[in-house]
N, C-alpha and C positions, 0 to 999 in steps of 0.2 A: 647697625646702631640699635643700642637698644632703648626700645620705647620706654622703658622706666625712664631714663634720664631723660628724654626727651620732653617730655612735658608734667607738670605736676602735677596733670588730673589722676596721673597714672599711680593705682600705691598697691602694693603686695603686704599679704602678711601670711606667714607658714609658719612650718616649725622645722627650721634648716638644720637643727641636731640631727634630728631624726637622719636627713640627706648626708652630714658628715660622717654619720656612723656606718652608712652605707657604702661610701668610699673610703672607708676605712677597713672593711674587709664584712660587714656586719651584712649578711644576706637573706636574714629573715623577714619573710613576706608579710611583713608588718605595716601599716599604712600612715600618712600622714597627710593634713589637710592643708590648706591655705586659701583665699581667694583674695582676685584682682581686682579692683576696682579702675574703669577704663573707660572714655567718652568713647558713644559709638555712636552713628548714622543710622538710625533703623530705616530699615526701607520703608516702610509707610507711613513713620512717626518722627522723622525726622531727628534731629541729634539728643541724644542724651546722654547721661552720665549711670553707668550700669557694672554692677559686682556679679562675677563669676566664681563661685563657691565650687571647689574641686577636691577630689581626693588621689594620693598615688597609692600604690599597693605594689610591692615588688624591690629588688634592689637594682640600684641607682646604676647603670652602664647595660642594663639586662635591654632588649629589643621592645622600644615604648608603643604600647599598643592602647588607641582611646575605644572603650567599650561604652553605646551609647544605646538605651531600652528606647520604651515606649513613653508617651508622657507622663505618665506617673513613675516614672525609672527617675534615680537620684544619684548623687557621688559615691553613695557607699554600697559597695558591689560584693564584700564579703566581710562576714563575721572577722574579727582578731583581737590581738592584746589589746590594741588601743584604743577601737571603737567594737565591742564585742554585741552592739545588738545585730539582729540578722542582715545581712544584706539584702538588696534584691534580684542578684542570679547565684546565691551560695553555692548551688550545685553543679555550677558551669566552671566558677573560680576555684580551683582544689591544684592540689598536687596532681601530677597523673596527668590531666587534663590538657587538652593545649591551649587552654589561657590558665596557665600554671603559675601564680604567685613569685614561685622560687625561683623560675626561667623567662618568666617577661617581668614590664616592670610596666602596671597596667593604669590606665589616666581617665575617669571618671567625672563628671560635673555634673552639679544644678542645673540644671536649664533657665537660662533668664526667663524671669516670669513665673516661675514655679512657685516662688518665697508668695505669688498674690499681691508685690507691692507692684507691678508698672503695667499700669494698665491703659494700655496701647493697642495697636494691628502689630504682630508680633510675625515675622518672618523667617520659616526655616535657612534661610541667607543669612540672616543677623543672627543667628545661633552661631554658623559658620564663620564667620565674621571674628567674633567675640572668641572663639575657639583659639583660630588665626594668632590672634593678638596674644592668647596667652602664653601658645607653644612657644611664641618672639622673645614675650620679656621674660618671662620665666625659663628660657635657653634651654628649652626642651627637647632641641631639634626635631627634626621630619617625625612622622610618625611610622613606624616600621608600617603597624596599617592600621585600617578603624573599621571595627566591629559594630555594622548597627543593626537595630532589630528596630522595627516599625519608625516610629517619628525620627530614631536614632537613622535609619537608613535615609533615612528624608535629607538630614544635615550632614550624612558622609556624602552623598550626591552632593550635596550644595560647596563643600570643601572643597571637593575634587573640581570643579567646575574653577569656581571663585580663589580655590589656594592652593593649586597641586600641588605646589612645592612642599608642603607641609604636609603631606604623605604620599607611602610607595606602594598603597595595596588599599581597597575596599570590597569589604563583603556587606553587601547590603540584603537582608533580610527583610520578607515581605514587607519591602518599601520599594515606589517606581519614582520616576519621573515626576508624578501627575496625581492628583488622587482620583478615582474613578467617580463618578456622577453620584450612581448610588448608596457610594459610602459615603460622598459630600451629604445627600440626602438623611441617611440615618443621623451624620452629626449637627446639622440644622437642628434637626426636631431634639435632639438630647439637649442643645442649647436651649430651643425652645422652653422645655421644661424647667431648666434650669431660671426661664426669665419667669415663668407662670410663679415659681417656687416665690420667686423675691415679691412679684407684685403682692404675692399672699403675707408677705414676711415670715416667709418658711422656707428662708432658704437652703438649709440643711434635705430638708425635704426634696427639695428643687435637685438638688445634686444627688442626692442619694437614685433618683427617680432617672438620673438623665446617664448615672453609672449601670443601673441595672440593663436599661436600653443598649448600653454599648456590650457588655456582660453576650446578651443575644447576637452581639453582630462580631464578638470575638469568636466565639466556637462553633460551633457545628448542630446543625441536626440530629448527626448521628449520635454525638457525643449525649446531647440531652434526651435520645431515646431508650441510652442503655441507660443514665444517671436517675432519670424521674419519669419511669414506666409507671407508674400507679395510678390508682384511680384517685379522684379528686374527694376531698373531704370538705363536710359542711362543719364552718365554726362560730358561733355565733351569728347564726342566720344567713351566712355568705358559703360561698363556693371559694376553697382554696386548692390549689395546681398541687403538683407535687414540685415542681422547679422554686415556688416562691419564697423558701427558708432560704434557699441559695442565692437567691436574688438579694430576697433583703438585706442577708449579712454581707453579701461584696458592697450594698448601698452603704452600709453602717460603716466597714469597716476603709471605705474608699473618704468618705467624708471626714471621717477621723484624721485624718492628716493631708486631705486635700481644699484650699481655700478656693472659693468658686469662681474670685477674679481667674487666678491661675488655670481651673478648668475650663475657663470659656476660652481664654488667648490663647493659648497652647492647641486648641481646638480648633482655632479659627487658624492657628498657623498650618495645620496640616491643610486646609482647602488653601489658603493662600499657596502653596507649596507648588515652586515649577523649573524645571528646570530641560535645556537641549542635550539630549540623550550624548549626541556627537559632540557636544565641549565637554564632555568628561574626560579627563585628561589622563587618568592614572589605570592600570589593569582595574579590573571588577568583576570579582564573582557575584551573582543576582541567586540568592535562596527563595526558592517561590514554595508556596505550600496547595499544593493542588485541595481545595476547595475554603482557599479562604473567604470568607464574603467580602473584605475588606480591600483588600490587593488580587485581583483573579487572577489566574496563573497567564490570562491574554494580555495584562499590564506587562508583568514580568518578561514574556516574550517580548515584546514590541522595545522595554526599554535595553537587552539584551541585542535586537536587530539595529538595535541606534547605536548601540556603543562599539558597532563591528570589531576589529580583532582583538578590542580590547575588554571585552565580554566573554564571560562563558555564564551560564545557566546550569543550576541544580533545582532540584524539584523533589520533594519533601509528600508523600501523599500522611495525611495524620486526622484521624478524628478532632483533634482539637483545635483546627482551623488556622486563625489568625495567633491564637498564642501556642501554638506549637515548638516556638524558640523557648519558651518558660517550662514545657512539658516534656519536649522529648528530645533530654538532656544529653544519653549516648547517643543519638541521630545525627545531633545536631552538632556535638564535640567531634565526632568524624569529620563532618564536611567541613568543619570548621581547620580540621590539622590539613587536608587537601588543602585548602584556599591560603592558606597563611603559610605551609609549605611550597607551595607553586612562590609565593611570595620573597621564599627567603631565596629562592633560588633563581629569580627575576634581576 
């Protein structure tokens, strides 16, 4: 049955040309949008009524694959005709590639909570959740598989747990189970910041200051010893790093289109974030990046021995730490045709 008719909280809006042209013979990897509006249960905020803002890309009968980032990750996953500003994995989504445009047909979303209007305890479950719902009414069927990288691997766990049936494959990218203590710890204090910003009425500030924090606990060591070797320069009476142009501009250009309700909940869902390694129900490949600060490669392991035969482990060693899946885009498109191939043949 489907939930559209079933009750009238429920409403769709797309642009179903686009989908007739595509079973019509029309196989340009061209995109098109829609979202659903649908009452959900959130786990810690009990029922609401909430829109899921999505994007497809690919032609319509091709093997549907949801690709889901980090919290500032969005529906629109590459440049084209119809939405031509950049995406945010353009280099991943190409021809060639195997999340190829012309040969899957790839399924994208907002994340609730993103837009900064619901402002709740937001739960990586109620992401999954609300996912669930749309694959139903929207007759999307199963998901051949789902690609997540960080928060994105968070809610392929939670699906798999809470909705097998709604996919046959997960690679989940430095994301576990659990979120580890000390990344709990660095996102506390980024919120922290974030509340100092408001008390001051500087909230832009607040945010900019609680992205460049996180900036530190995406990469590497290494990476900022070969980036900003330099000695430090005095500017007007102060001591400046060589790291802090880059710092500032990720705060600048993070704020620019992020609203701070949406970075604190979105934030808090990753510590909310939990799940039994052994109810994951579906195959899973686990991409760990040997020295993320974020996800240790000892998460990865342990959620990998939870998921017995239905686990396998890759291991990524890369200067760039935790966003290694945004940087090292051949590495990462390799493991990615292994995981997705083992899949088609499952």
């Amino acid at each position: 049955m489907s939930y559209a008719t079933a009750s009238p909280l429920y409403a769709c809006t797309a642009a179903p040309a686009s989908d007739a042209a595509s079973a019509a013979g029309d196989t340009r990897p061209d995109a098109v949008r829609g979202e659903l509006t649908l009452p959900l249960t959130l786990r810690h905020a009990g029922p609401r009524v909430v829109t899921v803002r999505y994007e497809l890309l690919g032609p319509q009968g091709a093997p549907l694959t949801l690709v889901a980032g980090g919290i500032s990750a969005h529906r629109h996953l590459r440049a084209g005709e119809s939405f031509p500003e950049p995406g945010w994995l353009n280099t991943l989504i190409a021809p060639g590639r195997t999340l190829d445009p012309t040969r899957r047909r790839l399924l994208a979303i907002d994340y609730l909570g993103a837009d900064g209007r619901l402002d709740a305890p937001l739960d990586t479950a109620d992401q999954a959740d609300a996912i669930a719902q749309l694959l139903d009414v929207r007759e999307l069927g199963p998901l051949h598989a789902f690609v997540g990288y960080s928060y994105g691997a968070l809610v392929g766990l939670q699906l798999a747990v809470r909705h097998p049936h709604a996919l046959r494959r997960l690679v989940a990218v430095s994301g576990a189970h659990r979120p580890h203590p000390y990344a709990s710890a660095w996102r506390a204090l980024q919120r922290r910041a974030v509340t100092l910003g408001q008390l001051q009425c500087a909230d832009a500030q607040g945010l900019s200051l609680a992205r460049q924090f996180a900036m530190l606990s995406y990469r590497t060591p290494e990476e900022f010893g070969e980036r900003f070797d330099a000695a430090p320069e005095v500017v007007n009476g102060r001591v400046r790093v060589a790291a802090e142009d880059y710092l500032d501009a990720a705060g600048a250009q993070y704020v620019a289109r992020t609203p701070v309700t949406a970075y604190v909940r979105l934030s808090e869902s990753i510590d909310l974030h939990r799940v039994d390694p052994a109810a994951v129900a579906v195959p899973t490949v686990v991409v760990a990046v040997e020295g993320d600060r974020l996800v240790p490669l000892s998460d990865s392991v342990a959620l990998v021995e939870g998921l017995g035969t239905r686990g396998q482990l890759r291991v990524l060693r890369s200067p760039y730490g935790h966003d290694a899946f945004l940087k090292e885009t051949d590495r990462i498109d390799a493991i990615l045709a292994s995981a997705l191939r083992i899949g088609e043949n499952a």
